[in-house]
C-alpha positions in Angstrom: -13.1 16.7 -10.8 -11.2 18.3 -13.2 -12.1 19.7 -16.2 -9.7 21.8 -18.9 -9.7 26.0 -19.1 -11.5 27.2 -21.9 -10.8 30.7 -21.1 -14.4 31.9 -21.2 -15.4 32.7 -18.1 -13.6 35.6 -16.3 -12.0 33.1 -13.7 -10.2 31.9 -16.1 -9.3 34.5 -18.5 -7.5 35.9 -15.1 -6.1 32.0 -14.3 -4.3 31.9 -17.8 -3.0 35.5 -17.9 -1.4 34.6 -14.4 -0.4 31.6 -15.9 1.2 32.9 -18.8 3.0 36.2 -16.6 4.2 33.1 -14.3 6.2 31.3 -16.9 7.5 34.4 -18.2 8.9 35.4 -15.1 10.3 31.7 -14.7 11.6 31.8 -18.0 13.5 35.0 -17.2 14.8 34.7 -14.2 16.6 31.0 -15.5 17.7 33.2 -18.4 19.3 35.8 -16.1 20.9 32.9 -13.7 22.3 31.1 -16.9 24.0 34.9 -18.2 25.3 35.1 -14.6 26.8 31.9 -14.9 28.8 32.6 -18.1 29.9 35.8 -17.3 31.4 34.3 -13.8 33.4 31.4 -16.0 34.6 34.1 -18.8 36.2 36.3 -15.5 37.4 33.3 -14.0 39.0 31.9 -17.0 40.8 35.6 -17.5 41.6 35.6 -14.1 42.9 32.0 -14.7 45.1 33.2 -17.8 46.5 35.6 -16.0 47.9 34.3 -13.3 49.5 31.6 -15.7 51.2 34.3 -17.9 55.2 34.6 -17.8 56.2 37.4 -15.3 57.3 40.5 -16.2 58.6 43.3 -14.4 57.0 46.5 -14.3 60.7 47.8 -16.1 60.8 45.7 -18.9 56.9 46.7 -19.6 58.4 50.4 -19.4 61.3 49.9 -21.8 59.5 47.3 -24.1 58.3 50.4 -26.6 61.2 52.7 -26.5 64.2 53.0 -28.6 67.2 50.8 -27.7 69.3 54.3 -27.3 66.6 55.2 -24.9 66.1 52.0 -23.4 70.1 52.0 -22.4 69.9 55.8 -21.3 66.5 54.6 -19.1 68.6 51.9 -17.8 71.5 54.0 -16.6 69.2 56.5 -15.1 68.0 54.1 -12.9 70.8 52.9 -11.7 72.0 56.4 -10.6 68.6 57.0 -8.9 69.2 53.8 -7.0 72.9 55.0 -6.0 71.4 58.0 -4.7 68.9 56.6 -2.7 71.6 54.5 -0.9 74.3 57.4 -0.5 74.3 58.4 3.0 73.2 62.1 3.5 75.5 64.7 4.2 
């Protein structure tokens, strides 16, 4: 038969404080799980935003902060680095 927990003998004193360290772990473990959870969906959804953002070339993200003097002196610079590499060697 079953009959409720008083907490008077020492039986259950011990049955409630397991009780009670029981549902605490429960309750943080699901609380952990659930933090786990949103932090995957917040990097997915960057990763998501990401990958749907107009492409840019490493260049323009070079040149994007400079002067427009600099930006056409950058340019040019390039271009005779790019001649050079394709010049046969002597």
């Amino acid at each position: 038969m079953w009959h409720k927990n008083n907490g008077k003998s020492e039986t259950e004193i011990m049955q409630n404080r397991f009780t009670a360290y029981l549902a605490t772990a429960v309750q943080r473990r699901r609380n952990d799980y659930i933090q786990q959870l949103d932090r995957r969906r917040q990097i997915e959804s960057l990763t998501e935003d990401f990958l749907f953002m107009p492409e840019c070339s490493i260049e323009q993200d070079m040149f994007l902060g400079l002067p427009i003097l600099m930006q056409l002196e950058d340019s040019v610079l390039l271009q005779a680095l790019k001649e050079l590499s394709c010049s046969p060697a002597n």
